[in-house]
C-alpha positions as CSV (number, residue, x, y, z in Angstrom):
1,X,72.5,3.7,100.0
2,X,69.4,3.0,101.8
3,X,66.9,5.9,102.2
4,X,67.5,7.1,106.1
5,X,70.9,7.5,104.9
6,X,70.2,9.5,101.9
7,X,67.7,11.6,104.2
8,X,70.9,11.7,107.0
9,X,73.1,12.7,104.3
10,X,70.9,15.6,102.5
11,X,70.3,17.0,106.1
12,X,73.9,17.1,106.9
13,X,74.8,18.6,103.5
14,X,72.0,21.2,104.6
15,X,73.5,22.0,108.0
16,X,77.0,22.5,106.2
17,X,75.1,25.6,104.5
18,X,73.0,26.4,107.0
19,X,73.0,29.9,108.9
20,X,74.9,29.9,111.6
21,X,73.8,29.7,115.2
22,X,73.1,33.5,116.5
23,X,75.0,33.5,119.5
24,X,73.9,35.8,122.3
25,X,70.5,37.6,122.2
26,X,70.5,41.2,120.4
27,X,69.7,43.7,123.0
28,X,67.6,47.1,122.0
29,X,69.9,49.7,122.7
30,X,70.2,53.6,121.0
31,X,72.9,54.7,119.6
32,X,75.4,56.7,121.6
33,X,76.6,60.4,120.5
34,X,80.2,60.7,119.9
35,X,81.2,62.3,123.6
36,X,79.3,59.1,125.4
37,X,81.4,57.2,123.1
38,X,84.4,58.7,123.9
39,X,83.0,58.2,127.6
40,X,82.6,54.3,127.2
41,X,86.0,54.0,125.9
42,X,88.4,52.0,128.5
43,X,89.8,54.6,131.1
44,X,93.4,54.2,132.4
45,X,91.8,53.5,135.8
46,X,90.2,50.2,134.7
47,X,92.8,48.9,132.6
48,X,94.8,45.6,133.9
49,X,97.8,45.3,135.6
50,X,100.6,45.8,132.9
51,X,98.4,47.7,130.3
52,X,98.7,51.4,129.0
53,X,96.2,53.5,126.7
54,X,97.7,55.9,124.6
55,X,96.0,59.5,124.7
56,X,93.8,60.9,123.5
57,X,91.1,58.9,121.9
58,X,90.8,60.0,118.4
59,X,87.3,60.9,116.7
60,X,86.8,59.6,113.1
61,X,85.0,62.3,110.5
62,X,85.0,59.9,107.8
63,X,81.7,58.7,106.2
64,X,83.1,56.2,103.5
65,X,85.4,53.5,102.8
66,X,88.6,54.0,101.3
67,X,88.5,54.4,97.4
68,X,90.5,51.4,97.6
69,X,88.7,49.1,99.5
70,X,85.5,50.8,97.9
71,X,86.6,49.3,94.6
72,X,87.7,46.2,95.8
73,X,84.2,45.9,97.9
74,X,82.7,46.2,94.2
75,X,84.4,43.8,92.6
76,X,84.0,41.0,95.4
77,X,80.3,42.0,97.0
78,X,80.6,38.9,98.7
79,X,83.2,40.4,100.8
80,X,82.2,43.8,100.7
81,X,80.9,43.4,105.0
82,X,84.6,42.3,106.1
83,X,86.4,45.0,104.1
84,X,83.4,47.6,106.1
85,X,84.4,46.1,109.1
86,X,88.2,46.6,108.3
87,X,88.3,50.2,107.1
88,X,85.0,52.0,107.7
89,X,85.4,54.4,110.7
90,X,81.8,56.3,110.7
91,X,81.6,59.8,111.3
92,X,81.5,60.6,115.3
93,X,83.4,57.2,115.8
94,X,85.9,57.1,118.4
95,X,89.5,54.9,118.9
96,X,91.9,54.4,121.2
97,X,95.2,52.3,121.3
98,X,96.6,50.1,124.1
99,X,99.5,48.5,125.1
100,X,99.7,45.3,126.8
101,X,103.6,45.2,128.4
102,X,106.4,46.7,125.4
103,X,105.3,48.4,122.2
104,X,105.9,45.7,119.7
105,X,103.1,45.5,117.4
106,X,101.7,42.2,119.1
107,X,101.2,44.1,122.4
108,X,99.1,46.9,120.4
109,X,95.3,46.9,120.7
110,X,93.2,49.2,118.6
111,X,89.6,49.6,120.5
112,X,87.1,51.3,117.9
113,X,83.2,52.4,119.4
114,X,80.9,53.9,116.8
115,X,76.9,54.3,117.0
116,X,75.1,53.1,114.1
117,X,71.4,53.8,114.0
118,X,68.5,53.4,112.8
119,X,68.9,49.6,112.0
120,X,72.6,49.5,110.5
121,X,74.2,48.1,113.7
122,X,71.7,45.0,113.3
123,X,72.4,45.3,109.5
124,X,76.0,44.8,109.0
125,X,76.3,42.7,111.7
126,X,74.2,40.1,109.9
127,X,76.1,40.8,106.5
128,X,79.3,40.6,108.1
129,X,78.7,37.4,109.8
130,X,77.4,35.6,106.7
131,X,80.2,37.0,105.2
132,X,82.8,35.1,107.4
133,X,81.0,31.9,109.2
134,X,78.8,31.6,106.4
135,X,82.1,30.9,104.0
136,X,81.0,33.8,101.7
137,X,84.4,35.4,101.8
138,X,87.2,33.5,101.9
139,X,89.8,35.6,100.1
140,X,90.3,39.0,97.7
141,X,92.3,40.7,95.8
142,X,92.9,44.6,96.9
143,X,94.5,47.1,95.0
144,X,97.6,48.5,97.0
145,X,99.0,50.6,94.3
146,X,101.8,47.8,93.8
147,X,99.9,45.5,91.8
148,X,97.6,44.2,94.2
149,X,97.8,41.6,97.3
150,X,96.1,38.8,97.8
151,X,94.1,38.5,101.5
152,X,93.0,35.6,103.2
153,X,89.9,35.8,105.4
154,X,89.3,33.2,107.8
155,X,86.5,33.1,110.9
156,X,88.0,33.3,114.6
157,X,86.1,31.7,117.5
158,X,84.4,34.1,119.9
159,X,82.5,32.0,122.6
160,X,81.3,33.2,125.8
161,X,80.7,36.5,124.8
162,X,77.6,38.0,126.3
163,X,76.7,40.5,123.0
164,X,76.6,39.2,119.4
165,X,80.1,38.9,118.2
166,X,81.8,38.2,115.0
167,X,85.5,37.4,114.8
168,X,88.1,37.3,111.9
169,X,91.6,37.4,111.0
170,X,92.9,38.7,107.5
171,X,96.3,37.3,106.4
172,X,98.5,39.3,104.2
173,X,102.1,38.2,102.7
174,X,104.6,40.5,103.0
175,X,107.8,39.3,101.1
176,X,109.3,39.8,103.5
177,X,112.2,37.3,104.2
178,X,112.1,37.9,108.0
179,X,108.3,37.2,107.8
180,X,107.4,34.4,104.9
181,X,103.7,33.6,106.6
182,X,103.4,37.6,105.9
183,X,100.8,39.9,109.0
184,X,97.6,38.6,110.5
185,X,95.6,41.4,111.6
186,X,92.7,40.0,114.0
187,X,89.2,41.6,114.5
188,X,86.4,40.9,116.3
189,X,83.1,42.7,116.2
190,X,80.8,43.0,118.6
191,X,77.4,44.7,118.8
192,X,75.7,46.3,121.4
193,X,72.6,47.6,119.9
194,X,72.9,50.7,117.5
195,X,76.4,50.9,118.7
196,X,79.2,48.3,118.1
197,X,82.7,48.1,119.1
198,X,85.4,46.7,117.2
199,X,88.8,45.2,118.3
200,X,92.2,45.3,116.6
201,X,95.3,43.6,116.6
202,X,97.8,42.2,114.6
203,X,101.4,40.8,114.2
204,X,103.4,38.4,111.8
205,X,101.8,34.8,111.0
206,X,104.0,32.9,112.7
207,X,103.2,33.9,116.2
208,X,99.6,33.9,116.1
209,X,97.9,37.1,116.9
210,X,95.1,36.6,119.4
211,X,93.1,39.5,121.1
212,X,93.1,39.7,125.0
213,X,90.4,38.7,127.2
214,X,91.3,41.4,129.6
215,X,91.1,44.0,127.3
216,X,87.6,42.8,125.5
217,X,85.8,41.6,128.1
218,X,86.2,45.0,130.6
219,X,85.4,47.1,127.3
220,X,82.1,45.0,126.4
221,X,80.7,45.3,129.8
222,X,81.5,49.0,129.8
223,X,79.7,49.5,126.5
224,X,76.9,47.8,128.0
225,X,76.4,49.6,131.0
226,X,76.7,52.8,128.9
227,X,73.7,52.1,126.9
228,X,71.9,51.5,130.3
């Protein structure tokens, strides 16, 4: 191998590792208090044709992870940001459900706001995007009080999104005869700031879970125009 192919091939090794691009610009914004995020949260009047929000929205008075998923975040730091993302719900967060046609658990969207200041936002996004597009965590083992399951982590595409964005799914088997590819939850999280907004859906393997546009999108640009 002649030496411009050796260089070509030690740069492309390089780019394999490389961080990954960082997607749309991080805009300075403070975090909101838990009644403006309650505020930003999609109203019924600006939800599309077909879609319903269950009331009310739900405040979160949790400050830590599950003692669960805190353990399993100790035994695989390298996945410690995706299980945050999953199951952290900071005090003064606030959630909402909607559904998109029936309620079948492919039609349900969880929309999660929460202010994190003084630098955190910034701070786990980074972590949790290494995490995933970075090939950090692939896969982990979590205690479920039945001898464990297994999860599969894998990154999700999120292009054209206006704020910095990370997206994931998680696979889980089930055993479940009905259901041998087992539930894909779906996530993406998106930052807006000190505050950041994350999305929820899931349903068995085999169909592909994918968030909706309609519902993201509208929620973003509220978020946005709430920080001013």
């Amino acid at each position: 191998m002649g030496t411009s192919s050796a260089a070509a091939s030690t740069s492309a090794a390089a780019d394999d590792h490389a961080a990954p691009p960082p997607g749309a610009a991080w805009r300075p914004a403070a975090a909101l208090s838990g009644e403006q995020l309650a505020a930003a949260l999609l109203p019924d009047a600006d939800l599309p044709t077909g879609s319903t929000a269950e009331a009310p929205a739900v405040a979160s008075t949790a400050t830590a992870l599950d003692p669960k998923a805190e353990a399993a975040a100790q035994q695989h730091p390298e996945c410690a940001p995706v299980l945050r993302a999953m199951f952290e719900r900071p005090a003064g967060s606030v959630s909402r459900w909607y559904v998109t046609g029936n309620n079948v658990l492919a039609n349900r969207t969880q929309i999660d706001v929460a202010g994190l200041a003084d630098g955190l936002s910034r701070e786990r996004f980074e972590a949790l995007r290494a995490a995933v597009t970075g090939g950090g965590c692939t896969g982990l083992r979590v205690d479920n009080g039945k001898g464990g399951v297994q999860l599969t982590v894998e990154p999700v595409p999120s292009p054209g999104l206006d704020v910095p964005a990370v997206g994931f799914q998680v696979r889980t088997p089930t055993g479940a005869v009905t259901s041998p590819g087992g539930l894909t939850r779906v996530y993406l999280w998106a930052a807006v700031g000190d505050n950041r907004v994350l999305f929820l859906t899931a349903d068995d393997t085999a169909h592909a879970p994918a968030l909706r546009t309609e519902l993201v999108t509208p929620q973003l640009k509220r978020l946005v125009a709430a920080v001013g």
